[in-house]
C-alpha positions as CSV (number, residue, x, y, z in Angstrom):
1,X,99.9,103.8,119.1
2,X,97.4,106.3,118.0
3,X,98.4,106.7,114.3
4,X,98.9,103.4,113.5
5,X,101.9,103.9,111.7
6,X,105.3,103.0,112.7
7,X,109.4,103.6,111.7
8,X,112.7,102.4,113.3
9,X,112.9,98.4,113.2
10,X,115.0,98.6,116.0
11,X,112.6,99.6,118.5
12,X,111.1,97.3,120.7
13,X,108.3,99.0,121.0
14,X,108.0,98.1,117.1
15,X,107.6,94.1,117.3
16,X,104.6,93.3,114.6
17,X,102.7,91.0,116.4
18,X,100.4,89.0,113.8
19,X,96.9,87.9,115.3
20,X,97.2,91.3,117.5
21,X,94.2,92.8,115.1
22,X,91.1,91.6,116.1
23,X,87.4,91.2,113.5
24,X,86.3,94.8,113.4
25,X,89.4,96.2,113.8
26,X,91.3,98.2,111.4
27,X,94.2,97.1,109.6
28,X,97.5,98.6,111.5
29,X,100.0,100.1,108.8
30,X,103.7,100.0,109.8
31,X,106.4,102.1,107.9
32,X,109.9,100.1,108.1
33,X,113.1,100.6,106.4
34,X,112.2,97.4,104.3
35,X,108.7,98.6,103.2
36,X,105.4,98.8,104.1
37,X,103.5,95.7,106.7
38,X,100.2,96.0,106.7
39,X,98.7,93.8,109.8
40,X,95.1,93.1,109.8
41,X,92.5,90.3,110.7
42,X,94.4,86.2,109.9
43,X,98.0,87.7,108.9
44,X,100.4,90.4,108.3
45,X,101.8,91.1,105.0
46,X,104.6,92.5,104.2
47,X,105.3,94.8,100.8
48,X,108.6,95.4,99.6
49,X,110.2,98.0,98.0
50,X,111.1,95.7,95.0
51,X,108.2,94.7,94.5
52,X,107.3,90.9,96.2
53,X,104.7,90.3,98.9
54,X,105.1,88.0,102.0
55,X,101.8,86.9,104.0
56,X,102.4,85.6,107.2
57,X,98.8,84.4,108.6
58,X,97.7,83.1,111.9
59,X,99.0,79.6,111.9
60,X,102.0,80.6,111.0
61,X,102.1,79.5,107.4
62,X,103.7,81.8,105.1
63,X,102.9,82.6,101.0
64,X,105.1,84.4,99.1
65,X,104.3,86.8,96.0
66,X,107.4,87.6,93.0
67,X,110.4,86.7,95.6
68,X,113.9,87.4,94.6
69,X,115.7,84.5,94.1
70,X,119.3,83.6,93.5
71,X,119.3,79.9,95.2
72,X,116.9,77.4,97.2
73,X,118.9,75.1,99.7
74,X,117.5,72.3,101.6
75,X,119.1,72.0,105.0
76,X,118.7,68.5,105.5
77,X,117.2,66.3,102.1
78,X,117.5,63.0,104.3
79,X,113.6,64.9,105.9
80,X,112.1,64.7,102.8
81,X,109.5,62.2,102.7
82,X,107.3,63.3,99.2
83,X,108.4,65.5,96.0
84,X,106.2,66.3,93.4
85,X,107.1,68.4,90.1
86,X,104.4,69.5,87.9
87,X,105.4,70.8,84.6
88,X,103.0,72.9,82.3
89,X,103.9,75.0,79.1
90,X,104.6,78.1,81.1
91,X,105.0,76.8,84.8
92,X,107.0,74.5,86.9
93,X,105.3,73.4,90.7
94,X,107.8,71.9,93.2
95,X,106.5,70.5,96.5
96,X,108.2,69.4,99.3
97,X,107.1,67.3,102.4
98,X,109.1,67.2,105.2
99,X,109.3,64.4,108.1
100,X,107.4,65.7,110.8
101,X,104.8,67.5,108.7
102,X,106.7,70.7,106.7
103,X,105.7,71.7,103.9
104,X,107.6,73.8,100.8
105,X,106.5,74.8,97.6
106,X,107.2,77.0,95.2
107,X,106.6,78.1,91.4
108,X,108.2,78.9,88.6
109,X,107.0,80.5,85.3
110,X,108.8,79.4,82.2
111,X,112.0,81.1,82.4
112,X,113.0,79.4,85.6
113,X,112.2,82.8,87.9
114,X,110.8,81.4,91.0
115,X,106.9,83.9,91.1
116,X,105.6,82.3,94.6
117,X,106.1,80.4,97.1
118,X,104.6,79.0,100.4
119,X,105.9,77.4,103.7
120,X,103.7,75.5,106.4
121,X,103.0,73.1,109.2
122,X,106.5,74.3,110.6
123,X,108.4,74.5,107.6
124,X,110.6,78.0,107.5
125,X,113.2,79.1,105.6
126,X,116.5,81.6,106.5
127,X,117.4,84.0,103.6
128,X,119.8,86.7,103.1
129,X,119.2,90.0,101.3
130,X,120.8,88.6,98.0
131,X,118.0,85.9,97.3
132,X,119.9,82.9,99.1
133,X,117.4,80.6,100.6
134,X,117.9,77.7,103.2
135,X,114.7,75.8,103.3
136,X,114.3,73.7,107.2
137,X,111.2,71.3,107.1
138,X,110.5,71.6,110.4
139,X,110.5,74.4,113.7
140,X,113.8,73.6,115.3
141,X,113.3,71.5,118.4
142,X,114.5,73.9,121.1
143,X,114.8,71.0,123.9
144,X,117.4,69.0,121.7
145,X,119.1,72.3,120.6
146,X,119.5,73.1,124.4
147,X,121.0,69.7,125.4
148,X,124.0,70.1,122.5
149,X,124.9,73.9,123.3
């Protein structure tokens, strides 16, 4: 696409593809009904209207900046293998490792407000529009998922 600049999420045409920019190339700006994504070199990063970030990079780790937040859910606790909290006068760290290698963390400043957060080594999360958050600790196992359908 020769302006770089995209609309209509619908489209499949408009799949952001992250690792599709190569070194040297210029970052590729998309225009979507949720805000801006800016894909460049490691990662795309999406900006929001309201204000929070989300970086997807290469290897599929994710970071996100100033989140809205109503409610983390773990989908199954019995996967956790570590927890660590860290408390300081004006944050609170939470970290999460999952049986088969997930990770989940996140941060909050003083008043409880969750201000980042990071998934990786296959650990994702589903979330509606409202801040509702179901964490998974690990990429769903499309072979076993097959056999009960």
């Amino acid at each position: 696409m020769s302006d770089q600049r995209k609309g209509g999420a619908n489209d499949d045409d408009d799949v952001i593809r992250v690792g599709d920019v190569k070194p040297g190339e210029p970052a590729q700006i998309y225009l979507t009904p949720y805000g801006v994504v800016v894909n460049q070199v490691g990662g795309a990063t999406w900006h929001a209207a309201h204000g929070s970030t989300m970086t997807l990079h290469a290897d599929n780790s994710v970071e996100i900046r100033n989140p809205t937040v109503r409610r983390i859910e773990i989908d199954d606790a019995l996967l956790i293998v570590d927890y660590r909290m860290m408390r300081t006068p004006d944050t609170t760290s939470h970290v999460m490792e999952f049986e088969g290698g997930g990770v989940f963390a996140y941060l909050q400043d003083g008043q409880g407000k969750v201000i980042e957060m990071a998934l990786r080594g296959g650990a994702y999360m589903k979330a509606d529009w409202s801040g509702n958050l179901r964490i998974f600790g690990c990429a769903p196992d499309t072979d076993a998922e097959a056999a009960h359908a």
